[in-house]
C-alpha angles and dihedrals in degrees: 000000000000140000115222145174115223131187118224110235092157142042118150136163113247101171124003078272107022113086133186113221109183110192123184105206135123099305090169107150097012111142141196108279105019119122126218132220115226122208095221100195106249092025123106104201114045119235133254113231122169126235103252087175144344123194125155107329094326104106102191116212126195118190146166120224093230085147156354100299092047089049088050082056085058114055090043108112132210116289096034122111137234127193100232129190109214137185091054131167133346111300139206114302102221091183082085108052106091118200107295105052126182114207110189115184130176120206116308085359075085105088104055081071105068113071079038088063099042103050083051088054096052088046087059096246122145102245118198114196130201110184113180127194127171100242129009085250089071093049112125129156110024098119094047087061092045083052089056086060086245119146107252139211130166125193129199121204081210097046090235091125133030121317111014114230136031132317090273091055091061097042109142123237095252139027137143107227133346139236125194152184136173153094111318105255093063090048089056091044083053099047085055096047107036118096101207143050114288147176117241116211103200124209105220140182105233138189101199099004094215098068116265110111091043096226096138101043118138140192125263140161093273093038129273137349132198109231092202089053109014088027170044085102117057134160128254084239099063099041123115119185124214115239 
């Protein structure tokens, strides 16, 4: 874990609630699939954000205003600066991925996917994507993913864009290995339908965010595990669902 200072030099509308926040700052040791907490001036708790891509200093945030310190976050303009903490959290383990890789992300379980995708495109790997939103109108990033040369599906719960229906309605007929990332009720609809080993990248609530005060601990087959520490990313494997 660090503690940086990073200067806004982007902060752009998606969605009427998605925004894009690009920071240049010392990214040295973030990783696919880490998350960041972010010291929003006023609020007491920082707040999580996942690493949507890291190149060279720039450091690219996608969030959701679901509350008072994202939309905090959204209101910020370039040139103003945030305390982040960095090299949270255990990311994506791409070793595993094959060469046919499926990535399925829900909402803003969306973001995490993109550095994902890229670092297996540059591998050479063959990267399918299944992005799913609720409406067309929460659509964003499917043209970032097509300009990584992956292979892209969205799914609408309404119909109103591309396949009707959830990620696991829109699963191709082959891939090597998953990824995912979403609200909990879709991980547990594509550990159900995947044929394959995965990795599960869980959206928590946290206190700290680096493990300490044990708020978002969760079950698994050798006891518990701490998403903000152990996590977010877990195996298929490992996972134990509550009834």
């Amino acid at each position: 874990m660090k503690q940086t200072i990073f200067t806004i030099t982007e902060n752009t509308s998606l969605t009427a609630t998605v925004y894009r926040m690009v920071l240049v700052g010392d990214t040295a040791g973030i990783t696919t699939g880490q998350f960041v907490n972010i010291l929003l001036e006023g609020q007491f708790l920082r707040r999580p954000i996942s690493v949507c891509d890291c190149q060279g200093d720039a450091l690219t945030l996608v969030y959701k205003v679901v509350g008072k310190g994202t939309r905090q976050m959204s209101e910020m303009v370039p040139g103003q600066t945030l305390d982040v903490l960095t090299g949270l959290g255990n990311g994506y383990d791409l070793t595993k991925a094959g060469d046919v890789p499926l990535l399925l992300g829900g909402g803003v379980g969306v973001p995490p996917l993109y550095m994902l995708a890229r670092l297996l495109r540059s591998q050479g790997k063959a990267v399918s994507v299944v992005l799913g939103f609720n409406t067309q109108d929460e659509v964003f990033y499917e043209d970032e993913f097509k300009a990584l040369g992956c292979t892209v599906t969205v799914t609408t719960a309404d119909g109103s864009y591309g396949v009707k229906g959830f990620v696991t309605d829109a699963l191709p007929e082959a891939y090597s290995y998953f990824y995912t990332c979403g609200p909990e009720p879709m991980l547990k609809a594509v550990y159900k339908a995947t044929a394959t080993s995965g990795q599960f990248s869980f959206e928590e609530r946290m206190g700290c965010g680096f493990g300490a005060c044990m708020g978002c601990s969760c079950k698994v087959i050798t006891g518990y595990k701490r998403i903000c520490k152990e996590g977010p990313v877990l195996t298929k494997e490992e996972i134990l669902w509550d009834a």
